[in-house]
VEXSEKE-875327 format. One record per residue (C-alpha): residue number from 1; x, y, z. Coordinates in steps of 0.1 Angstrom, whole numbers. Example, Ala and Ser with C-alpha at 12.3 -4.5 7.8 and 13.67 -1.06 7.14 Angstrom:
// residues 2
@seq=1 east=123 north=-45 up=78
@seq=2 east=137 north=-11 up=71
// end
This chain:
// residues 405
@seq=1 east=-436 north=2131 up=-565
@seq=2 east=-462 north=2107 up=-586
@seq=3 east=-462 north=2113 up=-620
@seq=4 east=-500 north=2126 up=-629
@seq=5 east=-509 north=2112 up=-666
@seq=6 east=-532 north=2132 up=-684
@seq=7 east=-548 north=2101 up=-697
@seq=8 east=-541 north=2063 up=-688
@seq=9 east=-561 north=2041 up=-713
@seq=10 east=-572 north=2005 up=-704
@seq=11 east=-568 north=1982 up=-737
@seq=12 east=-534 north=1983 up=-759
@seq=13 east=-558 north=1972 up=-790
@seq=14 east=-570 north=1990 up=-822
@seq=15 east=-593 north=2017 up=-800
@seq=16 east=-563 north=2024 up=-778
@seq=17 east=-535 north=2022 up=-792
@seq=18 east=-551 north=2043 up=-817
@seq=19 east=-563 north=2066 up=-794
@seq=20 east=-533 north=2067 up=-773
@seq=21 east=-508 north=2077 up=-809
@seq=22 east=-535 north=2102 up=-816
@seq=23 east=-535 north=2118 up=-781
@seq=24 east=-502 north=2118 up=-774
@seq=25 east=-494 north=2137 up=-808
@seq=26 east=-514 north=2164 up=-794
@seq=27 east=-496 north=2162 up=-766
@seq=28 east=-512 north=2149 up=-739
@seq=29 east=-487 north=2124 up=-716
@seq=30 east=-504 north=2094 up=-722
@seq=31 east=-503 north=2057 up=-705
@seq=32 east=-516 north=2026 up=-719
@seq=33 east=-521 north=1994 up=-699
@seq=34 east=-527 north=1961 up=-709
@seq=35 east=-527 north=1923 up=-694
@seq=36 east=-515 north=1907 up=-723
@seq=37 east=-480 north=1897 up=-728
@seq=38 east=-485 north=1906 up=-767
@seq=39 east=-503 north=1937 up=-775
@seq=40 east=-526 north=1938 up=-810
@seq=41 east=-538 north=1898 up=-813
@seq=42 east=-573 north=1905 up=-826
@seq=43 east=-557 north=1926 up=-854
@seq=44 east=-528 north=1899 up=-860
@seq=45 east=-555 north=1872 up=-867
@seq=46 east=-581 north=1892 up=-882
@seq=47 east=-589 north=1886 up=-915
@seq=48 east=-572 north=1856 up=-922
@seq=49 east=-542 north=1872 up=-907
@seq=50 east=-545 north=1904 up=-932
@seq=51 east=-569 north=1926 up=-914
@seq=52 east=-599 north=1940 up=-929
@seq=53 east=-586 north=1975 up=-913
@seq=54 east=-620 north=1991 up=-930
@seq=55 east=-641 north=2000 up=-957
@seq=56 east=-641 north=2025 up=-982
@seq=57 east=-680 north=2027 up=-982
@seq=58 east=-682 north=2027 up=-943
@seq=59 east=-709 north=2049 up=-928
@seq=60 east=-740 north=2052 up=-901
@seq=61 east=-758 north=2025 up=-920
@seq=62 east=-736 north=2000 up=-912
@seq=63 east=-736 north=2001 up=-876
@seq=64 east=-763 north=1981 up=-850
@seq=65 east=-767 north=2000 up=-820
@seq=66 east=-797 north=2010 up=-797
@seq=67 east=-794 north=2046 up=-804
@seq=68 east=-783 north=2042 up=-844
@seq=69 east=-778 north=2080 up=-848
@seq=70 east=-750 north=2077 up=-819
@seq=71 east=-720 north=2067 up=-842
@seq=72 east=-727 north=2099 up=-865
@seq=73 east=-703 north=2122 up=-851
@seq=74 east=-672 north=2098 up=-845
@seq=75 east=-675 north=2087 up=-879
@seq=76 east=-681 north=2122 up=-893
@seq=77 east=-648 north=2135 up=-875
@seq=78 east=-627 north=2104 up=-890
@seq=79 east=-639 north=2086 up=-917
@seq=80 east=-622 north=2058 up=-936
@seq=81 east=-606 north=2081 up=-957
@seq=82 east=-585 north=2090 up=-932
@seq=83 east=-574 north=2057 up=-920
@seq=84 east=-566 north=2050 up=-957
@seq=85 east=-545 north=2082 up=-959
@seq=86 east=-526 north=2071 up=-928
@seq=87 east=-519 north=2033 up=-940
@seq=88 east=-508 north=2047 up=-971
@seq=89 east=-479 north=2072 up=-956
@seq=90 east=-462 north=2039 up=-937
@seq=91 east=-465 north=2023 up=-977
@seq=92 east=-489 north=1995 up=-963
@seq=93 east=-496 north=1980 up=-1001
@seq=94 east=-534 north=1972 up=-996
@seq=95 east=-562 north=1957 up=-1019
@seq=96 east=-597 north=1963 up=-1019
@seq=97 east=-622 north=1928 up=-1019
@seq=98 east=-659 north=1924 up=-1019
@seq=99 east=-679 north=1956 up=-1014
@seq=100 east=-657 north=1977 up=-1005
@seq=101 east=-631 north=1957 up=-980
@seq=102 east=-594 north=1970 up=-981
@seq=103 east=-573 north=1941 up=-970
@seq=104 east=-532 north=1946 up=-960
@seq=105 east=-513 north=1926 up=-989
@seq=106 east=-488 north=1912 up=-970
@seq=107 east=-496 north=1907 up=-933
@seq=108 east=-522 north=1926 up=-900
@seq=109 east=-484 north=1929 up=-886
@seq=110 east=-481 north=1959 up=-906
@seq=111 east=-512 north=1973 up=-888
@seq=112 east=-499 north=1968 up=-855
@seq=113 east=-465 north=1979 up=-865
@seq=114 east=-477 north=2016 up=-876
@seq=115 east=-499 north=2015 up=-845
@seq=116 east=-471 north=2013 up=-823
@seq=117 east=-454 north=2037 up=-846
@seq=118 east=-481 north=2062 up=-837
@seq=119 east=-475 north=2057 up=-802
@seq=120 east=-440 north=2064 up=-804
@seq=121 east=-439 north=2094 up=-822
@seq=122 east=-466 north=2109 up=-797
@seq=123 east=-440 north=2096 up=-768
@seq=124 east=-469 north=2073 up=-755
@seq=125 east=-458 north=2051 up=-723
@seq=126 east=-468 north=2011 up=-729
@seq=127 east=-467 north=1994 up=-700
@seq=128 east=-474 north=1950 up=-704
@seq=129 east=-489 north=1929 up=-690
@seq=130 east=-499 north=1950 up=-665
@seq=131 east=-531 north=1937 up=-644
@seq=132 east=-559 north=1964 up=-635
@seq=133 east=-568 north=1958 up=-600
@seq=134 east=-592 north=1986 up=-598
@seq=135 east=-604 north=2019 up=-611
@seq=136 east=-616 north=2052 up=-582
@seq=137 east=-619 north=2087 up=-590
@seq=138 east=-608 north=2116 up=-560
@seq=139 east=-608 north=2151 up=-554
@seq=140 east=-579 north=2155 up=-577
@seq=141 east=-587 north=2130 up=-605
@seq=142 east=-585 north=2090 up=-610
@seq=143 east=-561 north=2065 up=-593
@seq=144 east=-558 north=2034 up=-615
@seq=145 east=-546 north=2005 up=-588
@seq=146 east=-523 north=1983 up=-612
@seq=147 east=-502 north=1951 up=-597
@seq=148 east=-474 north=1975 up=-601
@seq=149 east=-485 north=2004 up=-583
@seq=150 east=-511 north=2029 up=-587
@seq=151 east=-513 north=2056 up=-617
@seq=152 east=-528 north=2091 up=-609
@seq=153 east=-542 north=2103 up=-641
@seq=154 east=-567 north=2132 up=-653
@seq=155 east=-591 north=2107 up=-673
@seq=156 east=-596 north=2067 up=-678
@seq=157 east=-598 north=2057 up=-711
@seq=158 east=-619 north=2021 up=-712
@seq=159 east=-605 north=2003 up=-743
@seq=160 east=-604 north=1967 up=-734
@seq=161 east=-628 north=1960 up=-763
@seq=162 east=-655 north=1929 up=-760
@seq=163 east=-657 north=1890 up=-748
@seq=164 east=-651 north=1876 up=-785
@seq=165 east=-619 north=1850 up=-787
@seq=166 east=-613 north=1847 up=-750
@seq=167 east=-584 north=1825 up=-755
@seq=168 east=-565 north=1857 up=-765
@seq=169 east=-575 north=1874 up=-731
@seq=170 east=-609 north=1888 up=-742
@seq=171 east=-628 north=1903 up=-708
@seq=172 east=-655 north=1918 up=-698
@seq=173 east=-633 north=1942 up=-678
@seq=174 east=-656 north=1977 up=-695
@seq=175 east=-686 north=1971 up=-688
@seq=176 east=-676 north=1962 up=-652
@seq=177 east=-660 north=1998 up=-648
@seq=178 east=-694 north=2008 up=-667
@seq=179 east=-718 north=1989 up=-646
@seq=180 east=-692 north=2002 up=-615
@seq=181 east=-695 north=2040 up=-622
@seq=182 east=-737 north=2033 up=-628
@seq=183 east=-735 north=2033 up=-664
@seq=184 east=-757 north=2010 up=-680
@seq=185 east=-745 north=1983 up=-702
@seq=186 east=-767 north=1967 up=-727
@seq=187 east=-770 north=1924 up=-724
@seq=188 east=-739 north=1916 up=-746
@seq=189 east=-742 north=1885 up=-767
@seq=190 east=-718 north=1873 up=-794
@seq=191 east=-725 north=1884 up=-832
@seq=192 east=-707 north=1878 up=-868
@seq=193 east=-708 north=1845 up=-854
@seq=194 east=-717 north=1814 up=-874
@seq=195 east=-750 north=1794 up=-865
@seq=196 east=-761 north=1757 up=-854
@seq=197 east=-791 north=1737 up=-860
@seq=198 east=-803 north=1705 up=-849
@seq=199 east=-792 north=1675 up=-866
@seq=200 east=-826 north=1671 up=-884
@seq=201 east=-831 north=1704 up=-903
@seq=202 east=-809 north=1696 up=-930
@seq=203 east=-823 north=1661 up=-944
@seq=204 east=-802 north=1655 up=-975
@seq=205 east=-785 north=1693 up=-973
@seq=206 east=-759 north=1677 up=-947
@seq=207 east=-735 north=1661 up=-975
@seq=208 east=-733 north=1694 up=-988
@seq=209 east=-709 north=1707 up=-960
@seq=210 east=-679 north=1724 up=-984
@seq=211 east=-701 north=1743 up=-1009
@seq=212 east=-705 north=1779 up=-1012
@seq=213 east=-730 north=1796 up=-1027
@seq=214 east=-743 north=1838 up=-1032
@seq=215 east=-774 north=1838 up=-1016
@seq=216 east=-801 north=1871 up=-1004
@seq=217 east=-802 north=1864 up=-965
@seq=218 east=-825 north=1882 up=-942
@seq=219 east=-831 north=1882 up=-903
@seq=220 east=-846 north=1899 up=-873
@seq=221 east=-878 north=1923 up=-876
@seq=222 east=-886 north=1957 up=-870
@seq=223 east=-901 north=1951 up=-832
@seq=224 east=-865 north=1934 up=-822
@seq=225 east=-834 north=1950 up=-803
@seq=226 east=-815 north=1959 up=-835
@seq=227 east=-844 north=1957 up=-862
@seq=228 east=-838 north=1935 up=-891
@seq=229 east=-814 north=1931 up=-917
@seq=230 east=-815 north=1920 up=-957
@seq=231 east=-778 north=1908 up=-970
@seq=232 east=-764 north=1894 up=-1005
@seq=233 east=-739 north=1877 up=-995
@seq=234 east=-719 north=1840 up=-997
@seq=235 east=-737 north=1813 up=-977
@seq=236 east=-714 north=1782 up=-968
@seq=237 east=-726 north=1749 up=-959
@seq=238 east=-710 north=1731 up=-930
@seq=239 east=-711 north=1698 up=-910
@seq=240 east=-722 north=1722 up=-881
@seq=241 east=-749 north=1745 up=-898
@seq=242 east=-745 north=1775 up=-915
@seq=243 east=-715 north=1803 up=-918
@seq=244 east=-699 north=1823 up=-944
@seq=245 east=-702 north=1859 up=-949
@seq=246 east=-743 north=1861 up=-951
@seq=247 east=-746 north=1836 up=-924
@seq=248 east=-724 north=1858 up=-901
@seq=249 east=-738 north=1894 up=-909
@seq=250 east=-775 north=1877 up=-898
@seq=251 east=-762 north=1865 up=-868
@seq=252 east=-760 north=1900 up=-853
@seq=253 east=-800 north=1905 up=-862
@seq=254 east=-809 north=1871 up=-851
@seq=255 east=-834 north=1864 up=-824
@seq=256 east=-834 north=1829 up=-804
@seq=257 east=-863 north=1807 up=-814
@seq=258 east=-869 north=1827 up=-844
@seq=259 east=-862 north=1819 up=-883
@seq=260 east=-836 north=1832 up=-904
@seq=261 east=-849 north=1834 up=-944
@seq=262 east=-828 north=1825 up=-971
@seq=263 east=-835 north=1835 up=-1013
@seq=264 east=-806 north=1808 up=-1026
@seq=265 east=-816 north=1829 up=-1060
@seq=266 east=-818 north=1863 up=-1048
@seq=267 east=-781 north=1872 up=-1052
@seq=268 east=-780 north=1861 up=-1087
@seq=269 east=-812 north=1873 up=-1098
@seq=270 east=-793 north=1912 up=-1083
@seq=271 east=-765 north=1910 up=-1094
@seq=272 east=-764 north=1880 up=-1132
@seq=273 east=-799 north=1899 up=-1144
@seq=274 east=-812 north=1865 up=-1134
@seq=275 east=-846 north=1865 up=-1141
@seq=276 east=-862 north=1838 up=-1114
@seq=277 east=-896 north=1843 up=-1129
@seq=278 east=-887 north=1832 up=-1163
@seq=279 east=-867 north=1801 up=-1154
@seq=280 east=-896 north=1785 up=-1135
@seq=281 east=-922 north=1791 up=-1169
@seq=282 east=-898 north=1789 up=-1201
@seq=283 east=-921 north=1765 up=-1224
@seq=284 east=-879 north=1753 up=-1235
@seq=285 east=-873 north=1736 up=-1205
@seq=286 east=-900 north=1711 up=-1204
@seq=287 east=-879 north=1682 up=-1216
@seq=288 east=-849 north=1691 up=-1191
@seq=289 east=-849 north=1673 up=-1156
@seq=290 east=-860 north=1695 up=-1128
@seq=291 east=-824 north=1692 up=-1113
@seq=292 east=-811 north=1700 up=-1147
@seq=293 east=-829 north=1733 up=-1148
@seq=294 east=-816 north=1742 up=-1113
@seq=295 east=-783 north=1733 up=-1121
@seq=296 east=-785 north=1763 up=-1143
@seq=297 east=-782 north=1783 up=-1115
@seq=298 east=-768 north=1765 up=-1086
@seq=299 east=-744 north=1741 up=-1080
@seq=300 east=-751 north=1707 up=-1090
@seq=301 east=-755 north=1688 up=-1059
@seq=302 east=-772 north=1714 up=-1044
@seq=303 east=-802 north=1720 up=-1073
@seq=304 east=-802 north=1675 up=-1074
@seq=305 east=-812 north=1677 up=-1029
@seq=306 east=-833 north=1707 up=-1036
@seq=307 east=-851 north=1683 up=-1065
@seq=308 east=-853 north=1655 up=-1041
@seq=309 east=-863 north=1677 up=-1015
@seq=310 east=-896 north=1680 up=-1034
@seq=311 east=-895 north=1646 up=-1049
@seq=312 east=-888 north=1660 up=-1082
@seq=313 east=-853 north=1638 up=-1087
@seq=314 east=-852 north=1627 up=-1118
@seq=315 east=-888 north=1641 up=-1132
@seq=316 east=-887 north=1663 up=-1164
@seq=317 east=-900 north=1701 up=-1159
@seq=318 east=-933 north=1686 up=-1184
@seq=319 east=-945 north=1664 up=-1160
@seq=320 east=-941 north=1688 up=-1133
@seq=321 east=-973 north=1707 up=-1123
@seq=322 east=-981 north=1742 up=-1117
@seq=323 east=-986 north=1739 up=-1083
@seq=324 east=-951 north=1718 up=-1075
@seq=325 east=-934 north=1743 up=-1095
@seq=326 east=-946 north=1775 up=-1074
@seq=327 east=-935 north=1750 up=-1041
@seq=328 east=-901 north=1745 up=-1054
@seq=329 east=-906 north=1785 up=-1057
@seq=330 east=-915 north=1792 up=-1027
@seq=331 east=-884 north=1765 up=-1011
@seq=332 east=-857 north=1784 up=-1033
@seq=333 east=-871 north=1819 up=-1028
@seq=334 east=-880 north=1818 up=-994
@seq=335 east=-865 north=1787 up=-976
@seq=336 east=-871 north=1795 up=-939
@seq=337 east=-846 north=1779 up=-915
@seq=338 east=-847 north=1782 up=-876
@seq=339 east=-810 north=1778 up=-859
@seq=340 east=-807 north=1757 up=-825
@seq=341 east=-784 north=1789 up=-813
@seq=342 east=-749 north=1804 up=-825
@seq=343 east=-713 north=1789 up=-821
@seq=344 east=-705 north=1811 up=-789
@seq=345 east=-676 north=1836 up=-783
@seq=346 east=-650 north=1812 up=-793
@seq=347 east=-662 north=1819 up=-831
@seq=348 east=-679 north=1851 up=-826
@seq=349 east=-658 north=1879 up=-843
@seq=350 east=-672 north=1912 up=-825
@seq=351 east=-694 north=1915 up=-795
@seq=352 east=-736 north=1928 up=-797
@seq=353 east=-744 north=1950 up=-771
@seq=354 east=-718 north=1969 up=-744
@seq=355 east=-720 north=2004 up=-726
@seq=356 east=-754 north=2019 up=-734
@seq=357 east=-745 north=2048 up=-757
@seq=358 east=-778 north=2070 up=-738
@seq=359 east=-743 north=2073 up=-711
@seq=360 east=-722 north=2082 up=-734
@seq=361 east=-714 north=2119 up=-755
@seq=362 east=-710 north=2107 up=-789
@seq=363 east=-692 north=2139 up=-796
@seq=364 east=-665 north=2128 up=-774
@seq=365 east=-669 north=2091 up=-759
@seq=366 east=-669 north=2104 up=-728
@seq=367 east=-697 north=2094 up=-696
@seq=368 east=-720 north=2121 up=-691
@seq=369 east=-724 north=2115 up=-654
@seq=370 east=-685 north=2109 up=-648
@seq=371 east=-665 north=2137 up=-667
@seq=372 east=-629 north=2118 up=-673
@seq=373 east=-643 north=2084 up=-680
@seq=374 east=-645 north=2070 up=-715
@seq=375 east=-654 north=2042 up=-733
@seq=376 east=-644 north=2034 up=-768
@seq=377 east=-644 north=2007 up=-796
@seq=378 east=-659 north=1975 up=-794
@seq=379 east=-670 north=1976 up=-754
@seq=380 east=-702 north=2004 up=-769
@seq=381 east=-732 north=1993 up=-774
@seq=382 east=-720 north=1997 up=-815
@seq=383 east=-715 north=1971 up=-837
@seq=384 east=-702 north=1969 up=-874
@seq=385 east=-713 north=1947 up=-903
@seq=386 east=-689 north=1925 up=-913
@seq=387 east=-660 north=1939 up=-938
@seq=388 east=-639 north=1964 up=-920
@seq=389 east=-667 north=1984 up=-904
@seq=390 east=-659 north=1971 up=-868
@seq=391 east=-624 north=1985 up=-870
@seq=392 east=-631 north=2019 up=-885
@seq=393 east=-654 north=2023 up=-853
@seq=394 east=-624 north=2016 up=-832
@seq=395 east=-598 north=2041 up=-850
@seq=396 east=-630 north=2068 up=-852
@seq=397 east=-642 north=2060 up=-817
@seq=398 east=-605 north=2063 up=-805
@seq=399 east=-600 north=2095 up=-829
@seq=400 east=-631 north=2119 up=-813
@seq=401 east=-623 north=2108 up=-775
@seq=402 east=-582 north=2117 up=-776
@seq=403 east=-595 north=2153 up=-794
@seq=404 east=-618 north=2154 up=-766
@seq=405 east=-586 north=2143 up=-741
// end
């Protein structure tokens, strides 16, 4: 007789391997599938090979998603509390970074390693590399048609995550079942992604590739897909554009054709008690060099092209009049910069877009038209900030659908 599965889930990564340990603890006799000779890559080499595995300030507000109310429930159900409480009974020594990020202190290993822990203890079958052929529901349930045979199970779990790093094997392979199955999948396009510009929006800012500096960042609008988005964050400087942290979290809110606005004082003035008001009319400075005065508050070479950028090199802040003072103003305050595009999925980090969530139950991550299928982690139209939030949607995503299993 075939063995009948009560679930088979599609994607051995953080969504479903999570799901799969969770589910099969419950125990539900569980099957997870996967193409790759090596399961877990995107959590080996995520954060810098540490994983970011999520953040202790995680919640609604830091998720882009058509329907923003739909991650409520998941996260609700298993916050990042609970992933913290479950890293720390496998002694995973961790550190918390900027805003909240808790990194592993030795290696993302670790990760995968309790992962497949999980799986174990919930007696969870791991089949690799295994190739999906195809995906049809019957009478009596699914029948997943693998290169090995063909799985009868009582539900599909789609975990095959999004189209970021395909050298590691990233596919489309969801939102084909989605689209399949008459699901609708929101236009995916990559996001946390650093941007390009043409060669002649720099001028003199090009020799600064290498410097990093805390910058307010802000992108989008109201009227676009995702609304818009305000960051303090690191800005780095590269021969290729624009990346770092507050380069990547406006990516996701970026429009084509559009301008993204940078404040190369607003960070300081939040969090230093900067005031940017008084440096620009202190009656002590007049004697100083206009780069001098910027220098105060930005790195050298950076306040000397922003001087010559105005043709203030070399001027003292005296002979500088009201009028060029309020431009330099306006250039450091509000420096409007249009990118030629983004640096594609090779260098994306998550995906923008997937399953439209108006298919979905977020109580469950199940498709309301087809009871059995689900979708989970990155391949839903949700998408995390940058700083852990993407994976806590994965182990909460994962969490609510194997209750729901």
């Amino acid at each position: 007789m075939t063995k009948t599965w009560d679930a088979v889930i599609i994607g051995g990564g953080a969504a479903g391997l999570f799901c799969a340990g969770v589910a099969g603890q419950l125990g539900k006799k569980v099957l997870v599938l996967d193409h790759a000779p090596v399961l877990g890559e995107k959590i080996r080499i995520s954060g810098g090979g540490r994983c970011n595995f999520t953040n202790v300030h995680s919640s609604p507000a830091n998720f882009l998603s058509l329907n923003p109310h739909f991650v409520k429930s998941a996260l609700a159900k298993y916050s990042s509390t609970e992933f913290i409480k479950l890293v720390s009974t496998y002694g995973i020594a961790y550190h918390e970074k900027h805003q909240g990020q808790l990194f592993c202190d030795d290696s993302a290993k670790q990760i995968i390693e309790m992962l497949m822990s999980e799986c174990a203890k919930g007696k969870v079958s791991i089949r690799n590399p295994v190739s999906v052929e195809s995906i049809a529901q019957d009478a009596t349930g699914w029948n997943v048609h693998t290169n090995a045979g063909i799985e009868k199970t009582k539900a599909v779990v789609m975990a095959t995550g999004g189209l970021p790093v395909p050298a590691i094997g990233a596919t489309a392979y969801s939102l084909d079942i989605a689209k399949q199955f008459g699901l609708e999948v929101v236009d995916p396009r990559p996001a946390l992604v650093p941007l390009s510009f043409t060669a002649d929006t720099f001028g003199n800012l090009n020799d600064l590739a290498g410097l990093s500096v805390p910058v307010r960042i802000a992108s989008g609008s109201k009227g676009h897909r995702y609304g818009a988005c305000r960051f303090n964050e690191d800005l780095l400087l590269t021969h290729k554009g624009l990346s770092g942290p507050a380069v990547l979290q406006a990516s996701s809110y970026w429009v084509e054709g559009e301008p993204i606005h940078i404040d190369w004082l607003g960070a300081i003035e939040v969090e230093g008690g900067f005031n940017c008001d008084a440096l620009f009319n202190d009656d002590d400075n007049r004697l100083k060099l206009a780069e001098t005065i910027l220098s105060s508050v930005l790195p050298q070479r950076l306040a000397k092209a922003f001087a010559e950028q105005r043709n203030l090199g070399g001027r003292k802040w005296a002979e500088v009049s009201k009028k060029d003072r309020q431009a330099l103003k306006e250039l450091l305050t509000n420096w409007s910069v249009k990118p030629a595009g983004t640096l594609g999925w090779k260098k994306a980090e998550v995906m923008l877009g997937g399953v439209d969530t108006k298919d979905l139950d977020g109580q469950t991550m199940m498709s309301r038209a087809h009871p059995g299928l689900f979708f989970i982690g990155e391949c839903v139209d949700v998408t995390g900030h940058l700083g852990g939030h993407n994976f806590q949607w994965a182990w909460a995503s994962g969490f609510v659908c194997a209750q729901a299993l």
